[in-house]
mmCIF file of the C-alpha atoms, coordinates in Angstrom:
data_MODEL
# 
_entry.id   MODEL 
# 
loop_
_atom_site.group_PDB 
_atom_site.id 
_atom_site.type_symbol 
_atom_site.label_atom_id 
_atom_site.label_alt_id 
_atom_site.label_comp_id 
_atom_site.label_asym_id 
_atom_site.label_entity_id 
_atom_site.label_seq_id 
_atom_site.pdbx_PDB_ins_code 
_atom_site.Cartn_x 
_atom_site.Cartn_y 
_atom_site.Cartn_z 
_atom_site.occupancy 
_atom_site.B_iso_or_equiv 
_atom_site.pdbx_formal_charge 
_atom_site.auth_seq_id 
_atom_site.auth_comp_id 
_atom_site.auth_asym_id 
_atom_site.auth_atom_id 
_atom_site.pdbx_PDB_model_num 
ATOM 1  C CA . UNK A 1 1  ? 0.000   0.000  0.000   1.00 0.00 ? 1  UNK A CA 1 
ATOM 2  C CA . UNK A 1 2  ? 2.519   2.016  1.027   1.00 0.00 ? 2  UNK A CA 1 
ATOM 3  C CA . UNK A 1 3  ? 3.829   2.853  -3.209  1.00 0.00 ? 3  UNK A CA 1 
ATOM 4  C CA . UNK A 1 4  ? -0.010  3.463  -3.438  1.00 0.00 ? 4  UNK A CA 1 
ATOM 5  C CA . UNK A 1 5  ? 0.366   6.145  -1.125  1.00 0.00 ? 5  UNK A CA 1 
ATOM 6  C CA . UNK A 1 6  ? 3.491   7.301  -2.087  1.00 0.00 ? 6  UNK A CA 1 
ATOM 7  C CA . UNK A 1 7  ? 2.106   7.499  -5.879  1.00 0.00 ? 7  UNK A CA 1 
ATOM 8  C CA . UNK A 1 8  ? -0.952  9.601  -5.138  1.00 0.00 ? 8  UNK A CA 1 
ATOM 9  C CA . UNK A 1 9  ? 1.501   11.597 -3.044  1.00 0.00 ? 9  UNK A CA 1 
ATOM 10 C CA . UNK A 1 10 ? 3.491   12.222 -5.836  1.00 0.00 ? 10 UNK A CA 1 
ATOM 11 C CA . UNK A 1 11 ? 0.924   13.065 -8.605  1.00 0.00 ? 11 UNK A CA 1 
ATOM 12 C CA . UNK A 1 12 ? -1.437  15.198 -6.025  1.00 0.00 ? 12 UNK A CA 1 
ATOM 13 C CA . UNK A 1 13 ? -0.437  18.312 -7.352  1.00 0.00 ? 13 UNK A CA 1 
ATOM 14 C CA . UNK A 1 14 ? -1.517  16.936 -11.013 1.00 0.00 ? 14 UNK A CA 1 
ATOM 15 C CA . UNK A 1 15 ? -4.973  15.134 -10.316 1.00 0.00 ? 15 UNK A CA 1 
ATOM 16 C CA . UNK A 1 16 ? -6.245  16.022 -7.226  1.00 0.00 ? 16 UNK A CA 1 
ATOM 17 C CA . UNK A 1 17 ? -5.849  13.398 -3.978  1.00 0.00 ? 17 UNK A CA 1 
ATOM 18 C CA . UNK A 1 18 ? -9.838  12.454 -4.306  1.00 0.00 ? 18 UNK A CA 1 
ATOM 19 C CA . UNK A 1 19 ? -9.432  11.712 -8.056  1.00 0.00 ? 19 UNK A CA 1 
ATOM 20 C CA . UNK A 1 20 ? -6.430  9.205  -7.366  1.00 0.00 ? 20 UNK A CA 1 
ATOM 21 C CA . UNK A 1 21 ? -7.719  7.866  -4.537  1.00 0.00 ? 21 UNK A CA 1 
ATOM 22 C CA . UNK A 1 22 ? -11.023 7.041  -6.072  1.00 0.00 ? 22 UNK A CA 1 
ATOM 23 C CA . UNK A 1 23 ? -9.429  5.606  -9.038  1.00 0.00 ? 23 UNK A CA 1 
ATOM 24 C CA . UNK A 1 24 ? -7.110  3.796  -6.687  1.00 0.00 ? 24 UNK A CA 1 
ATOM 25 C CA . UNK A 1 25 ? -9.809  2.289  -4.526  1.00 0.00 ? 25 UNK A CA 1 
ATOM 26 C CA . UNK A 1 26 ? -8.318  3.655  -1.674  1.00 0.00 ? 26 UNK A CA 1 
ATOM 27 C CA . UNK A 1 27 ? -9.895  5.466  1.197   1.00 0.00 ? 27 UNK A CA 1 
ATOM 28 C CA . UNK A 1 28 ? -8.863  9.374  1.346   1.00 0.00 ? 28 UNK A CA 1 
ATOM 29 C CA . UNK A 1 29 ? -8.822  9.030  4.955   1.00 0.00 ? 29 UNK A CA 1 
ATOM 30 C CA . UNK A 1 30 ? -6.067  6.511  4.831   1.00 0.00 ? 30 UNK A CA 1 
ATOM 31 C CA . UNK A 1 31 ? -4.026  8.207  2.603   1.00 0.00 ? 31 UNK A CA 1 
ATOM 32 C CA . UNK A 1 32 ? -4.123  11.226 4.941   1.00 0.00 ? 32 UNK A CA 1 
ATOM 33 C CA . UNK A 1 33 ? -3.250  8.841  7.702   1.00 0.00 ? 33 UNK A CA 1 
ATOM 34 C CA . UNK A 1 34 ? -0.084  7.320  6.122   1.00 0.00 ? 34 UNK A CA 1 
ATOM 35 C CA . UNK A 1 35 ? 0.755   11.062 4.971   1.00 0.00 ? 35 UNK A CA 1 
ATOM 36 C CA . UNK A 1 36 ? 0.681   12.462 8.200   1.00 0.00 ? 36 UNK A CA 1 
ATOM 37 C CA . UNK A 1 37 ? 2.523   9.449  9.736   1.00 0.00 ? 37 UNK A CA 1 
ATOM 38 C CA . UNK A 1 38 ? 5.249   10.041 7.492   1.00 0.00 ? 38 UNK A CA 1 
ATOM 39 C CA . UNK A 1 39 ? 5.712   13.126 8.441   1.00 0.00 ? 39 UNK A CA 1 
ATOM 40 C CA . UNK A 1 40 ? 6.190   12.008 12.099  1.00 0.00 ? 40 UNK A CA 1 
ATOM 41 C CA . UNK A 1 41 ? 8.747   9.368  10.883  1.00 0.00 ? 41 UNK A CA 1 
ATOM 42 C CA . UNK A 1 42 ? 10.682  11.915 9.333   1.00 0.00 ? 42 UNK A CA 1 
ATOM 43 C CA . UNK A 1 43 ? 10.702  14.565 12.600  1.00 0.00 ? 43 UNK A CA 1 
ATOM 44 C CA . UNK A 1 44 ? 11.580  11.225 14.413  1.00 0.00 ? 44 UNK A CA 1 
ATOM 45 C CA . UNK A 1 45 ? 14.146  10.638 12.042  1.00 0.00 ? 45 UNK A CA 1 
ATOM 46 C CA . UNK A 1 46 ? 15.574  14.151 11.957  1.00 0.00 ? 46 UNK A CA 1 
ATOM 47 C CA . UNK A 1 47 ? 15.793  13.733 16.286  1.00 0.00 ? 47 UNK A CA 1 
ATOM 48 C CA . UNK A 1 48 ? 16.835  11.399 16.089  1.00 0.00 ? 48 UNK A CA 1 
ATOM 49 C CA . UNK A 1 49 ? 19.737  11.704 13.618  1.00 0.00 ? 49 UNK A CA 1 
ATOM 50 C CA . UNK A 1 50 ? 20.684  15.293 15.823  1.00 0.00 ? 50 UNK A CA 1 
ATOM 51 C CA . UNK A 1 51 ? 21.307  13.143 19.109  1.00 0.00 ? 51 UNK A CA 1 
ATOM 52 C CA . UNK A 1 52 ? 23.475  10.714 17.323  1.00 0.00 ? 52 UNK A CA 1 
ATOM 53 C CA . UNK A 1 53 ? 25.384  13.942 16.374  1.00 0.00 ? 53 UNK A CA 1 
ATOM 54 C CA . UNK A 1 54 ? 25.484  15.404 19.781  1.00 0.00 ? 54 UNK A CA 1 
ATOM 55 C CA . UNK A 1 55 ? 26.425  11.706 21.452  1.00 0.00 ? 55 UNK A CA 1 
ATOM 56 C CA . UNK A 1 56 ? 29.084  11.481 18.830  1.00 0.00 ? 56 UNK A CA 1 
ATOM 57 C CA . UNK A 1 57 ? 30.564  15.368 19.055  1.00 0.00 ? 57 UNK A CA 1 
ATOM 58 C CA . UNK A 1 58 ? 30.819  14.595 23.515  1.00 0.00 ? 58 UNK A CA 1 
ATOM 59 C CA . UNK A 1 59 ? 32.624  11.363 22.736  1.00 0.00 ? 59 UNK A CA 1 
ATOM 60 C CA . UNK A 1 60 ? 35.213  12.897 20.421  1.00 0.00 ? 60 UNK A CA 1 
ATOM 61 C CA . UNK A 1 61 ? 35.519  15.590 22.655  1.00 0.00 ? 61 UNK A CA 1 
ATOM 62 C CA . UNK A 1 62 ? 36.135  13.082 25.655  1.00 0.00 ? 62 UNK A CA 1 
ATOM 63 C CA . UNK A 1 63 ? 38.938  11.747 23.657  1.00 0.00 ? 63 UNK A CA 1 
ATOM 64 C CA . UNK A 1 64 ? 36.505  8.488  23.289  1.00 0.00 ? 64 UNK A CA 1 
ATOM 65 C CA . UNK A 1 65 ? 36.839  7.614  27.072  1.00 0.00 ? 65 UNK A CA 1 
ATOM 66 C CA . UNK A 1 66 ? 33.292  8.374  27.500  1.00 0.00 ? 66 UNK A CA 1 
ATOM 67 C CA . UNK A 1 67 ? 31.217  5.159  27.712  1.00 0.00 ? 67 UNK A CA 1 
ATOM 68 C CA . UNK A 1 68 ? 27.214  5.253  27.734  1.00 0.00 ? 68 UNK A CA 1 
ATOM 69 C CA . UNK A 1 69 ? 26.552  6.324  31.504  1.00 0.00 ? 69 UNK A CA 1 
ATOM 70 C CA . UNK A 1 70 ? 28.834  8.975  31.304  1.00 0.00 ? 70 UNK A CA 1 
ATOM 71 C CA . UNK A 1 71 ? 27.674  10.698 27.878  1.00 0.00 ? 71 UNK A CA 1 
ATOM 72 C CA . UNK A 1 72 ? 23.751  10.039 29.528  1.00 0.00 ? 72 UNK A CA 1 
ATOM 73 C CA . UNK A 1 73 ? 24.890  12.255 32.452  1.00 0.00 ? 73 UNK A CA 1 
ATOM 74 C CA . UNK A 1 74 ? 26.538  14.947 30.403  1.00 0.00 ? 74 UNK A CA 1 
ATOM 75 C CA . UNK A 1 75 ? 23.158  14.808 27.849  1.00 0.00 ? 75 UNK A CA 1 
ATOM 76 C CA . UNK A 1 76 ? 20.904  15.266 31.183  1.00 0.00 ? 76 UNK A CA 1 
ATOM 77 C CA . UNK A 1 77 ? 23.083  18.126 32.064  1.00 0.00 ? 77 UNK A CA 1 
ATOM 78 C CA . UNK A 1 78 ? 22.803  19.440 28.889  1.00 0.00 ? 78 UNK A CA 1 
ATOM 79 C CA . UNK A 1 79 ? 18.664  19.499 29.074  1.00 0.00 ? 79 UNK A CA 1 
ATOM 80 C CA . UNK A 1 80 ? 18.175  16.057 27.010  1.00 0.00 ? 80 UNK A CA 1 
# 
């Protein structure tokens, strides 16, 4: 389902979601579902991606002798 979605996504701007989705015997109100679940992924994603960054700048910086409890502590300190 999920290249259905990712079709009518696509061509939206073209033919109108209630056009494809009708001709796609899909329901409009799952499209908008999978659409705005996406977008969550994606934020989760993008948080996701920015603590991997800050875990990875506070080991460098710790000359990689930080293990896991000690970069937690500094991340808690830190407001995370």
């Amino acid at each position: 389902m999920t290249g259905v979605y990712r079709f009518i996504e696509a061509e939206k701007t073209t033919f109108g979601v209630a056009l494809l989705c009708r001709l796609l015997k899909v329901a409009r109100s799952s499209f908008y579902a999978w659409a705005e679940g996406e977008a969550a992924r994606r934020r989760r994603q993008e948080a996701d991606d920015a603590l991997a960054y800050k875990i990875t700048v506070l080991h460098v910086a710790s000359q990689h002798t930080y293990g896991a409890p000690r970069i937690h502590a500094k991340l808690v300190r830190l407001g995370h």
